[in-house]
C-alpha positions in Angstrom: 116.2 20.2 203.6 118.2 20.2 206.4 118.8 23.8 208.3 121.7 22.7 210.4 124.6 24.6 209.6 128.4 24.4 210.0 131.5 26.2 209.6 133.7 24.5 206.6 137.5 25.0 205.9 136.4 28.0 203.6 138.0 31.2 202.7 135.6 33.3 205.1 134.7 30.8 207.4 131.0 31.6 206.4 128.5 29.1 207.7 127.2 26.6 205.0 124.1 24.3 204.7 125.2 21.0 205.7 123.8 19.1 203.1 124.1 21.5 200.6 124.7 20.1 197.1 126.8 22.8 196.3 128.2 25.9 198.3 130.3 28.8 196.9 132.5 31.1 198.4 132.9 34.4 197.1 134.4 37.9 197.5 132.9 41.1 196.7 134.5 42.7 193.7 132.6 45.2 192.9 128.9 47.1 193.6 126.8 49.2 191.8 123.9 50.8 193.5 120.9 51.9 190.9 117.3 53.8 191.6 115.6 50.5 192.8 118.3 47.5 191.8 121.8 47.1 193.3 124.1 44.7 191.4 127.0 42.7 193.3 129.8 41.4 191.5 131.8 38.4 193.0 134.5 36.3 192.3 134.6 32.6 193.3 137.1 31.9 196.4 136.2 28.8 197.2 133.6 25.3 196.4 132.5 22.8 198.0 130.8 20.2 196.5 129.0 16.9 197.8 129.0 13.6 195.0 126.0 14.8 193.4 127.7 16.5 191.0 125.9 19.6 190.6 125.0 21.9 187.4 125.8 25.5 187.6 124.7 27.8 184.4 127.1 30.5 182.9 127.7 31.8 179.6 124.5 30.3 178.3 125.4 27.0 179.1 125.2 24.3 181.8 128.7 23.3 183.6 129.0 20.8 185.7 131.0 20.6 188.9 133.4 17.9 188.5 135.7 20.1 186.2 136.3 23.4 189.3 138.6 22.6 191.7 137.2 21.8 195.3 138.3 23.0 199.3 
């Protein structure tokens, strides 16, 4: 894998893999701190995707890529 990273026309500007298959951008929504787990709740800004195509899994299912909008 390639560790070179870059700054893509994102939301947050947060750097990115550059050959990531697939890179979210997200916002924090919410946070719940427990006795030894914290849970972070984001929503999606942002994707970018390469022509792989990538699978992502949510609600018991795999989705592919091709059907979210991309940056």
């Amino acid at each position: 894998m390639n560790f070179i990273f870059y700054r893509p026309p994102m939301q947050n500007s947060a750097p990115i893999f550059k050959d990531a298959t697939c890179s979210f951008d997200c916002r924090l929504v919410d946070y719940k701190d427990s006795v030894h787990t914290a849970f972070c709740l984001g929503e999606v800004v942002a994707l970018v995707s390469n022509a792989k195509s990538p699978l992502i899994y949510f609600d018991r299912a795999l989705h592919c890529t091709e059907a979210l909008i991309t940056v």
